[in-house]
C-alpha positions as CSV (number, residue, x, y, z in Angstrom):
1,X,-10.9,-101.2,86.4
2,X,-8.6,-104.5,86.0
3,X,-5.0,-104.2,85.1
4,X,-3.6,-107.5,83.4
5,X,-0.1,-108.4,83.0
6,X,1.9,-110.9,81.0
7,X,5.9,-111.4,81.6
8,X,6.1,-115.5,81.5
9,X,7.5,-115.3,77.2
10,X,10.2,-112.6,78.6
11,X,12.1,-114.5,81.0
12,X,11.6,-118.1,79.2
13,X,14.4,-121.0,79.7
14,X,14.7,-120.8,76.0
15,X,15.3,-117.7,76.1
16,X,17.9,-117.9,78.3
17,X,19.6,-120.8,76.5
18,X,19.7,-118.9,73.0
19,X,21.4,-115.7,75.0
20,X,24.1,-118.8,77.0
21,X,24.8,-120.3,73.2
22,X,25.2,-116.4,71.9
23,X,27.5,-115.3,74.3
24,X,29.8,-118.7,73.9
25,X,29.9,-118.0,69.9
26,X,30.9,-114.2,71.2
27,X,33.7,-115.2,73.5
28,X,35.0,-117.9,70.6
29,X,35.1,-115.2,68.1
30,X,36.9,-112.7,70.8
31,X,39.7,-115.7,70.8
32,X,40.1,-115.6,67.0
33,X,39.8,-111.9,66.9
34,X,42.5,-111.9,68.8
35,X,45.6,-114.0,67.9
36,X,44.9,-112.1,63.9
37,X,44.4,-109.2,65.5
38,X,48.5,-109.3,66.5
39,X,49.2,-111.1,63.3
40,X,47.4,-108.4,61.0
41,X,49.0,-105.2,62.9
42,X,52.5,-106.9,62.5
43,X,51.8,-107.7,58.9
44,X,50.9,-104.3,58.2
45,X,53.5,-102.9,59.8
46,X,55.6,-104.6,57.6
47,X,54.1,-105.2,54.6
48,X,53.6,-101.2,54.4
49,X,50.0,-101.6,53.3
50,X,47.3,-99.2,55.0
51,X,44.6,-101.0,53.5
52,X,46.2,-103.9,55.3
53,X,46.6,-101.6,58.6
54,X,43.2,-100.6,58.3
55,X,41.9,-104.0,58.6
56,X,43.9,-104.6,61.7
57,X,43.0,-101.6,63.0
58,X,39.3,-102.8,62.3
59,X,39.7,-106.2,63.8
60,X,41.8,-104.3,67.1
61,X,38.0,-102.4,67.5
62,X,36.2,-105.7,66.6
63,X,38.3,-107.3,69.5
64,X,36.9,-104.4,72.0
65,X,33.6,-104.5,70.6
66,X,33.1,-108.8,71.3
67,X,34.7,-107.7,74.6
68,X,31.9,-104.6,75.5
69,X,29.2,-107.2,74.1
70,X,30.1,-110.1,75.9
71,X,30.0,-107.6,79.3
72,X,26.8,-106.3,78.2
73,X,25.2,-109.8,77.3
74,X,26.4,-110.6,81.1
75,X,25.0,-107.7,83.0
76,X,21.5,-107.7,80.8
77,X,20.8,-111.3,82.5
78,X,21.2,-109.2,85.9
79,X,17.2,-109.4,87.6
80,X,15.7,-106.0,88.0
81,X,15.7,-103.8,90.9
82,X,13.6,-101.6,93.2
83,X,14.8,-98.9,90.8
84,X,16.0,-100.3,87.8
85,X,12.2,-102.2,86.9
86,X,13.1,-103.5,83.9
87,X,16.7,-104.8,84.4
88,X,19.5,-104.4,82.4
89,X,17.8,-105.3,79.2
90,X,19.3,-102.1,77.6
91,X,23.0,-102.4,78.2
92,X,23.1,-104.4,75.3
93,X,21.5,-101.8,73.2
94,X,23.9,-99.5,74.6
95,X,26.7,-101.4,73.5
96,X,25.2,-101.9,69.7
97,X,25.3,-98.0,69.9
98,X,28.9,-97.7,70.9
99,X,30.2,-100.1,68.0
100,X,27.6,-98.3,65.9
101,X,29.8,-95.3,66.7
102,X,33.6,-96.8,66.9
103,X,32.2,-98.3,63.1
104,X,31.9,-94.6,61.8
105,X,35.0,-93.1,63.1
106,X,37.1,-96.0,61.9
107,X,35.8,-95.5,58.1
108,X,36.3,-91.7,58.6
109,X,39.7,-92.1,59.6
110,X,40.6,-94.4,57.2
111,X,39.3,-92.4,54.6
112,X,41.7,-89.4,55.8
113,X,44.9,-91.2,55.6
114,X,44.1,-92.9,52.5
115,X,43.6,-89.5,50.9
116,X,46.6,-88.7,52.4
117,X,48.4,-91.4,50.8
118,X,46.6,-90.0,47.2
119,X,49.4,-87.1,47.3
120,X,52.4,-89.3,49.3
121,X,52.1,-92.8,47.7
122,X,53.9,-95.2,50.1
123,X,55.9,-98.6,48.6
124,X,53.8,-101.9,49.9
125,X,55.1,-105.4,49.5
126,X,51.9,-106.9,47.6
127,X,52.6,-110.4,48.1
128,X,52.9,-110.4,52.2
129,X,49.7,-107.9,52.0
130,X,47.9,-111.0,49.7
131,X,49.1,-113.4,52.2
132,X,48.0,-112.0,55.2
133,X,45.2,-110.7,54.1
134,X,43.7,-114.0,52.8
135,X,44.8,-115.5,56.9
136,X,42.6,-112.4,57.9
137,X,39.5,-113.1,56.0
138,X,39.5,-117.2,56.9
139,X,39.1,-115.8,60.4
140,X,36.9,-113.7,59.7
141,X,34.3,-115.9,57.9
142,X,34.7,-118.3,60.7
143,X,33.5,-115.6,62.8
144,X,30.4,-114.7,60.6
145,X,29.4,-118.3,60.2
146,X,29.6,-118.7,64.5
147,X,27.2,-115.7,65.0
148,X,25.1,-115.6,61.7
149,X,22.2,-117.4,63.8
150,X,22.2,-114.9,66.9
151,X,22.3,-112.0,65.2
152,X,18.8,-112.3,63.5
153,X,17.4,-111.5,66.5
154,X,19.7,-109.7,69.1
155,X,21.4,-106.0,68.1
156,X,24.0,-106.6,70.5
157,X,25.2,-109.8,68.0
158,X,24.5,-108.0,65.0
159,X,26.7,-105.0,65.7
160,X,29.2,-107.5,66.3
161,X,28.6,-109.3,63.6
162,X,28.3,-106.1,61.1
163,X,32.1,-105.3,62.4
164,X,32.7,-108.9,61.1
165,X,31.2,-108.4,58.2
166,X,33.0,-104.8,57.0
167,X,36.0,-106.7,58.1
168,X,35.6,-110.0,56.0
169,X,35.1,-106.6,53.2
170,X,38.2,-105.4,54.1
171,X,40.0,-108.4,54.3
172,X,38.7,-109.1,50.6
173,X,39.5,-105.7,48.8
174,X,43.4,-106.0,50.7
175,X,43.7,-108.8,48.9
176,X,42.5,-107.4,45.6
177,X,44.8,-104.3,46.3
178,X,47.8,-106.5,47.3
179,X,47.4,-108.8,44.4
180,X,47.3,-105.5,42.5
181,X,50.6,-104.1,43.9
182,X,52.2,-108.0,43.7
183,X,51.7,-108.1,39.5
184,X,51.3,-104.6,38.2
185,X,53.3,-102.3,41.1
186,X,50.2,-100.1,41.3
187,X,50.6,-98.9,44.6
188,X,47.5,-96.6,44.6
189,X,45.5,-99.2,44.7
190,X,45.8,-99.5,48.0
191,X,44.3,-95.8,49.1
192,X,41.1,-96.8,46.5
193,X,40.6,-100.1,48.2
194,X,41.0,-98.5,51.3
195,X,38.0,-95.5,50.3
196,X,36.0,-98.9,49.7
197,X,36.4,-100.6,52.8
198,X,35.3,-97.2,54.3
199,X,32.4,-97.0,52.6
200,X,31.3,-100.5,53.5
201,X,31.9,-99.5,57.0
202,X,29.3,-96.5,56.9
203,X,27.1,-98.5,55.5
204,X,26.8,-100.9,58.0
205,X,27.1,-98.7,60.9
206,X,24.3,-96.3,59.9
207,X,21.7,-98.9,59.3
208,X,23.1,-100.4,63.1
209,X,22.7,-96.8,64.4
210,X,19.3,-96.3,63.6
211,X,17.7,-99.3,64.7
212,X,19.5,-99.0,68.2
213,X,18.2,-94.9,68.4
214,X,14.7,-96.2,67.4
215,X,15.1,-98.9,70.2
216,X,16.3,-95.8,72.8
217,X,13.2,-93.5,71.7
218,X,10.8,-96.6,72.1
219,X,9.3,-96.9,68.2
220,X,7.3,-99.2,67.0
221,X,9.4,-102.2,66.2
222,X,9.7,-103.4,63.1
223,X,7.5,-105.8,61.4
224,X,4.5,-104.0,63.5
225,X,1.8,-102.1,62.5
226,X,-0.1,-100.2,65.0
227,X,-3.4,-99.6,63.3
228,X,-3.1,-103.1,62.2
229,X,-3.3,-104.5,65.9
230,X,-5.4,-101.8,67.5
231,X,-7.5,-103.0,64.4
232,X,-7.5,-106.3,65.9
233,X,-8.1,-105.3,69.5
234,X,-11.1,-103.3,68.5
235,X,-12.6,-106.4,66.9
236,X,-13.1,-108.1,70.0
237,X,-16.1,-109.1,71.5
238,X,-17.2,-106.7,74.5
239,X,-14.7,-103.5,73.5
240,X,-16.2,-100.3,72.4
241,X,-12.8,-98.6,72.6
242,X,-9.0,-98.8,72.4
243,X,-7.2,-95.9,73.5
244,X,-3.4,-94.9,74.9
245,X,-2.0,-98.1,73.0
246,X,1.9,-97.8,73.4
247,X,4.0,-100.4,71.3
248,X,8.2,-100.4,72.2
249,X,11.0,-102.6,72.5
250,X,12.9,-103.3,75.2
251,X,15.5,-104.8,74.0
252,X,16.0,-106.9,71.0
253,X,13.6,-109.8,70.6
254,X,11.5,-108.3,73.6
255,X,8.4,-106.1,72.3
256,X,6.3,-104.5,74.3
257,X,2.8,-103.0,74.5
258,X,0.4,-101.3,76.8
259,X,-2.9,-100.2,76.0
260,X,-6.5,-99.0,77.6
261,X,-9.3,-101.2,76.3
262,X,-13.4,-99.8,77.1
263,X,-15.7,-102.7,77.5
264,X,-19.6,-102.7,77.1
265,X,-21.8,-102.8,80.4
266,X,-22.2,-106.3,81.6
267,X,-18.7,-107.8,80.1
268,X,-16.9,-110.1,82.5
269,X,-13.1,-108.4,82.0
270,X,-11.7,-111.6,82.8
271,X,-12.7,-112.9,79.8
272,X,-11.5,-109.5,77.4
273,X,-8.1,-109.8,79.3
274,X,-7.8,-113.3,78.3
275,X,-8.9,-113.0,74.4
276,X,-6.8,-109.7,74.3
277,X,-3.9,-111.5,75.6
278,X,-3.8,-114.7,73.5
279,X,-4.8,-112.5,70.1
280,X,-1.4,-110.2,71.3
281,X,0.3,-113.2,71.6
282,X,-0.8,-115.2,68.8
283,X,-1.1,-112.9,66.2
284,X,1.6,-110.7,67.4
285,X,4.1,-112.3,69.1
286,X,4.2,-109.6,71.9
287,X,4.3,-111.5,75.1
288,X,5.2,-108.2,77.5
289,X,1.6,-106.9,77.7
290,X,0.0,-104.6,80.0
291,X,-3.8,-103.8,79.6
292,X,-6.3,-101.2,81.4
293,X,-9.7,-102.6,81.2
294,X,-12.0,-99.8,81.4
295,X,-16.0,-100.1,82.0
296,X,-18.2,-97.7,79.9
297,X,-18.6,-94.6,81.5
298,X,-14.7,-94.6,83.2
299,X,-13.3,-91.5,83.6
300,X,-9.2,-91.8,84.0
301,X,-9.1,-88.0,85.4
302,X,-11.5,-89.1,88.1
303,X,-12.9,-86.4,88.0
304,X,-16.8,-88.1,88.9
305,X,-15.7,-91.0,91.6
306,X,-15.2,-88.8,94.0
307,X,-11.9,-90.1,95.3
308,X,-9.3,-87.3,95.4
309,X,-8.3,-86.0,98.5
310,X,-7.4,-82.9,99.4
């Protein structure tokens, strides 16, 4: 029996360069976030607008969420321990999860109060609602066009980027709703514009949600097809069998696999480990590998080497 395993793709200097650049475009966007942030809640405040609160009160959890992803971006580049054998690759799924979560409670809260405001309609200056509005969604787009690259790949910058994105929503319907209240005095269209930022939110968030939980319970990642590579491993020269072939992610942009391959009699396993590995890595992209070559007759169990003690 050989064991074989691959690790060199995982921990890459380019690698390491893209997750540098992605946490600077994090920590400019925290900066931006930031002085609005103040500007937005003060606006609000004054303006009288909930649509216009509710986008500060998005960008306020947009501010903590660049903050928890820039902390997890740091301690993910952290080298693994005697205990923890993969790192800290997962923090940053972690932290996807939490803004996954802080996304949904925001759009359910500001669904409540806008119902609220259905039955108790509130006066709102329209033209300092437009105004600040259309400062909020400059800074916002800014902020999408600095992590639109990163977040392809990485969950950690897309759930940061998905709160940018419901924001730059919001920040676009409070300025349809304040135009609204500006010309025509309709005041309730600031509850509806609200309900629609909401819905924008959950919308984001749940698609967020699910890819971190299938990320936590290890499923196949997406854009891989199991048959399709055990398909592929089965079609090499020497194997008679593939069997136990796990595929996961450990974090995003680092797929995994393991797998038991049975070989014919008189196959030289160095040579199977190396075509498996290059055909994984090729055709695949999955540069984490670890691969049980097993000669015909193997038994796992052990049950005929005679090895077990007792």
């Amino acid at each position: 029996m050989n064991t074989h395993h691959s690790h060199e793709h995982t921990h890459s200097h380019a690698e390491a360069k893209t997750k540098g650049a992605a946490t600077r475009s994090l920590i400019g966007v925290l900066i931006l976030s930031s002085v609005y942030m103040v500007v937005e809640i003060l606006g609000g405040l004054w303006s009288g607008s909930l649509a216009l609160l509710a986008d500060a009160g998005h960008m306020t959890i947009d501010v903590a969420a660049i903050a928890l992803s820039i902390f997890a971006a740091w301690i993910a580049q952290r080298p693994a321990t005697s205990e923890k054998t993969f790192g800290y690759f997962r923090a940053e799924i972690l932290a996807a999860l939490v803004n996954g979560v802080t996304l949904v409670v925001i759009s359910l809260c500001i669904s409540y109060q806008a119902w609220q405001r259905f039955y108790t309609p509130h006066s709102v200056r329209g033209e300092w609602m437009t105004g600040i509005a259309a400062g909020g969604l400059l800074v916002n787009l800014l902020g999408l066009a600095l992590l639109h690259r990163h977040g392809q790949h990485n969950l950690n910058t897309r759930g940061v980027w998905l709160h940018l994105l419901t924001d730059t929503l919001g920040s676009i319907a409070a300025i349809v709703a304040g135009f609204l209240v500006w010309k025509w005095d309709w005041n309730l269209a600031d509850p509806i514009i609200s309900i629609l930022i909401s819905l924008f939110i959950l919308y984001g968030s749940w698609r967020l949600l699910r890819e971190c939980v299938d990320v936590l319970l290890e499923s196949v990642p997406k854009g891989l097809d199991v048959r399709e590579i055990k398909m592929a491993l089965e079609a090499v020269s020497g194997v008679i069998e593939i069997h136990d072939l796990h595929v996961w992610t450990v974090t995003s942009g680092i797929p995994s696999l393991s797998v038991h391959v049975g070989l014919k009699e008189s196959i030289d396993p160095g040579i199977v480990l190396s075509t498996v590995t290059k055909l994984l890595s090729e055709r695949f992209h999955i540069d984490h590998v670890t691969i049980q070559v097993e000669p015909k007759g193997f038994n796992h169990l052990g049950e005929d080497c005679n090895l077990m003690k007792t």
